[in-house]
N, C-alpha and C positions, 0 to 999 in steps of 0.2 A: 507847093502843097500848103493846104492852110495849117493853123500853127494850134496846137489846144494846149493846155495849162492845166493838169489834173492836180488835185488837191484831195488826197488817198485819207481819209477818216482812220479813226483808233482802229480799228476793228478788220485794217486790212491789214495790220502788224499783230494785232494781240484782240483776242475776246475780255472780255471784263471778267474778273474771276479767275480765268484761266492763268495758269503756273507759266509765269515772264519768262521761259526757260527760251535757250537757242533752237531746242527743236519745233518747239509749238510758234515759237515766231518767225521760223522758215515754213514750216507746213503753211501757215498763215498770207505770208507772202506770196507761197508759189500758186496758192490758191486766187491770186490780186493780181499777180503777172500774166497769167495766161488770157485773161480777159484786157488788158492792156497791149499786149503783143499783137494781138489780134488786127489792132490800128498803124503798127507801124511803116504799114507798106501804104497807107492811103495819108496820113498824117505826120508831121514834125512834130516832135511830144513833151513836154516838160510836166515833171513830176515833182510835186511837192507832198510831204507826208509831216503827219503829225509822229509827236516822241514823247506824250505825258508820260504815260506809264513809265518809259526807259530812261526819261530825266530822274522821274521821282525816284525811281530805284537807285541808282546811278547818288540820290542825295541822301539815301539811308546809307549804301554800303559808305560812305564818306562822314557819315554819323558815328557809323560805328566803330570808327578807329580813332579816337581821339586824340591819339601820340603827333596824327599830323593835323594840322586847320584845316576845314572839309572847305572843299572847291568850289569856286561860287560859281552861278547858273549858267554862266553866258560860257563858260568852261567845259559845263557836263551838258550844254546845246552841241557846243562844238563838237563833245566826242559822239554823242547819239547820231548828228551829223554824219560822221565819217563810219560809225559802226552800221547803222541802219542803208545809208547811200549804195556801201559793199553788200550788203544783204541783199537790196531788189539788183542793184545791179548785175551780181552773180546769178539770181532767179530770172534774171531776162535774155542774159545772153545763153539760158538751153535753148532758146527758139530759133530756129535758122533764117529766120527772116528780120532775127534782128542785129544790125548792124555794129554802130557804133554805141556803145550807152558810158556817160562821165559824169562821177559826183561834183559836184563844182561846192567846196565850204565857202558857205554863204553868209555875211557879217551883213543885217538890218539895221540902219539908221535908225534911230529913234529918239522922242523930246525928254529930255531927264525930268521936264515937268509936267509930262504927262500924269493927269488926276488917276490915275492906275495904280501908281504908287503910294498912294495914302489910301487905295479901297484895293486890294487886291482881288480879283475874280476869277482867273484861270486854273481851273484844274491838273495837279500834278500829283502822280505815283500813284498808290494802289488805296485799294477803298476800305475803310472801318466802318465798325458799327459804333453808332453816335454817343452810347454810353463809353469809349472808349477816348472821347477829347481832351476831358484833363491828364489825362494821365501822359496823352501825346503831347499838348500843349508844355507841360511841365516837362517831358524827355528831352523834347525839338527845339521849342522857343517858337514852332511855327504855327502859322495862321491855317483854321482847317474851316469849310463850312460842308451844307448838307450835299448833297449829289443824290437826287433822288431820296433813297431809305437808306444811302447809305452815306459817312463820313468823307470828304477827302481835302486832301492840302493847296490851299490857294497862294498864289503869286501875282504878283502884277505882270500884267498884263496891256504893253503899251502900243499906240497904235505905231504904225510900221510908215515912217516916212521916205527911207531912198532905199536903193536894192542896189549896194558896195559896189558887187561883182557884175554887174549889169552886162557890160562891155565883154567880159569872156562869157556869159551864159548863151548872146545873141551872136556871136563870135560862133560859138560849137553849134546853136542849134540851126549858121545858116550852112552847117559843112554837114548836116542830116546826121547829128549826134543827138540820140536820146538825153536828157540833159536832169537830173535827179540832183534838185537844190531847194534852199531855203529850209533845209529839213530842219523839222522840227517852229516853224514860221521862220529862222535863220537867227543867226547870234547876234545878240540885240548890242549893238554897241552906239556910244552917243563920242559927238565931233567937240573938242577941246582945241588949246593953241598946238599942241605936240601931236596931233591925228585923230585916231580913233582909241577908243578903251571899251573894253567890255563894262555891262552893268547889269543888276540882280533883277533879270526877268526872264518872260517864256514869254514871245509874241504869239498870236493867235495865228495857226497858221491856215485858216480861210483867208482872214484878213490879207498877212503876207503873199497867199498864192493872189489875189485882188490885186494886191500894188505889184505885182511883178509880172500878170496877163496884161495891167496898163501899159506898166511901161516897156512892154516886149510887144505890144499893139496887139495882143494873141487874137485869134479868129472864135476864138470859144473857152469859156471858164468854164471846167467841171468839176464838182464839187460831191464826192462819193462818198456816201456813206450807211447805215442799216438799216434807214428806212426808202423807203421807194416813192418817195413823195416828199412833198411839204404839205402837212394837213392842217385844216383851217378848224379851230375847236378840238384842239389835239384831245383823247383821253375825254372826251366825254359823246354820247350816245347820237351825237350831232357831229362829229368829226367826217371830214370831207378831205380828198387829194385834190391839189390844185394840178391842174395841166398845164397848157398855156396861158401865160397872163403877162402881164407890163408891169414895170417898175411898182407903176402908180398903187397898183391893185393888191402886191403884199407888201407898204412900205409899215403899213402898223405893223405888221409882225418883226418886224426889222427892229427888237427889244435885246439887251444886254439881260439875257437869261442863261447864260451857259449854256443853252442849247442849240434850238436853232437859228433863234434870233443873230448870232454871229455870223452863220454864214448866208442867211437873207442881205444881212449889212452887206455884205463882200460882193454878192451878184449882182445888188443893186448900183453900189458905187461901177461897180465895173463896166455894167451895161449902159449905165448913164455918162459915164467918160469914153465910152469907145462906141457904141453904139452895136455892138456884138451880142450875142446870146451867150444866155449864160444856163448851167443845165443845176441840178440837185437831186438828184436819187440814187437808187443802190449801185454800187459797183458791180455786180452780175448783167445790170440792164446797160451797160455802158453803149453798145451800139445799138440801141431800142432806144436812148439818149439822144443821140443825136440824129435819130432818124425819126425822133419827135414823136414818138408812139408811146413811150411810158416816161417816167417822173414828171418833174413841174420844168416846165422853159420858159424862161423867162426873158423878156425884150422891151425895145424901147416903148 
């Protein structure tokens, strides 16, 4: 069976706004799963999911106790990791047609000089109104920029060079195990004389699910998220859905904008080293996706 590489957006864990609680982020999921379930009798499947929200939260409650030193990032990746992995994977196995499903805690290689670290760009935790900065800045000590009209907390953000657990993820997914890794882009850790160590980032996890459909040869990248396209003059009276297109034809849009511009990067690298399709639109059209009827597909 061929192999897909799903890369699940915010918004199939949590809405924006919405109260981070355990119930809204199950209802949330089992809303994600059943459209995912759906593939598993025709597909081998690896699932990768983002965890801004549930890192950032995860670095307040660690704020707020200041009797112990709050946990550094590659720590609160880890636990979203294994708290979020248990969440879809519990939501996948109500379906009788799915079999195996294993979180695999997934450690990302990454360059400790990566230029991410002196600009930080990635979005974590929950959102403020922008008259609210100093007062964060002065609480936190952290770096916040704009997110739309609203506030929120940036990190670096470095790109993702090896996939650690490589060897057991291709290992489970050739025994027809659902395989839910790299959560959160995977725990960023960089290679020294004594192994690996953790270090103070969130990888992007388009990027991540990109280097890990490479190196898993996957048959197809998908990339799910709230809009149902990639549109060309996004937000103004000219905006257009792309459908089919080549590398070539949305590499300008392939901009470090926090939006889409990162996972444009991700389809493009990926379909250019493997020579596979790569898909981008809403998680509801997931098999309208690949049967090339709705969002943008994109190929060599």
């Amino acid at each position: 069976m061929e192999l897909i590489v799903i890369a699940l957006g915010g918004n199939a864990i949590s809405k924006r706004n919405e109260l981070l609680s355990i119930d809204n982020q199950y209802q949330n999921i089992n809303s994600t799963t059943k459209f995912i379930a759906k593939l598993a009798n025709k597909y081998r499947l690896v699932i990768v999911h983002g965890n801004g929200p549930q890192v950032g939260l995860l670095a307040l409650q660690n704020a707020s106790y200041p009797n112990v030193p709050a946990y550094p990032l590659d720590v609160l990746v880890a636990q979203t990791q294994g708290m979020l992995g248990y969440m879809i994977k519990q939501s996948l196995q109500q379906y009788d047609n799915v079999n195996q499903v294993a979180c695999v805690l997934t450690q990302v290689e990454v360059d400790s000089n990566d230029p991410s670290f002196k600009e930080p760009t990635k979005y974590i935790g929950p959102v403020y109104q922008p008259e609210e900065q100093q007062k964060l800045q002065a609480q936190y000590g952290w770096q916040f920029k704009q997110d739309g009209k609203y506030l929120r907390r940036v990190v670096a953000s470095p790109k993702p060079q090896k996939i650690i657990e490589l060897d057991t993820i291709k290992d489970l997914v050739n025994q027809d195990t659902i395989v839910i890794c790299n959560g959160g882009g995977g725990i960023p850790v960089i290679k020294d004389k004594s192994g690996y160590k953790g270090i103070e980032a969130v990888i992007d996890k388009d990027h991540s699910a990109a280097q890990l459909a490479i190196e898993l040869k996957a048959d197809h990248l998908m990339i799910l998220t709230d809009t149902d396209a990639v549109y060309e003059n996004w937000g103004t009276p000219q905006q257009t859905a792309l459908g089919k297109v080549d590398t070539k034809r949305i590499q300008p849009m392939a901009i470090d904008d926090g939006a889409m511009g990162p996972k444009i990067k991700s389809v493009i690298e990926f379909v250019q080293q493997t020579g596979n399709t790569a898909y981008i639109g809403n998680l509801t059209d997931i098999e309208s996706l690949l049967a090339q009827t709705k969002g943008t597909i994109i190929t060599q």
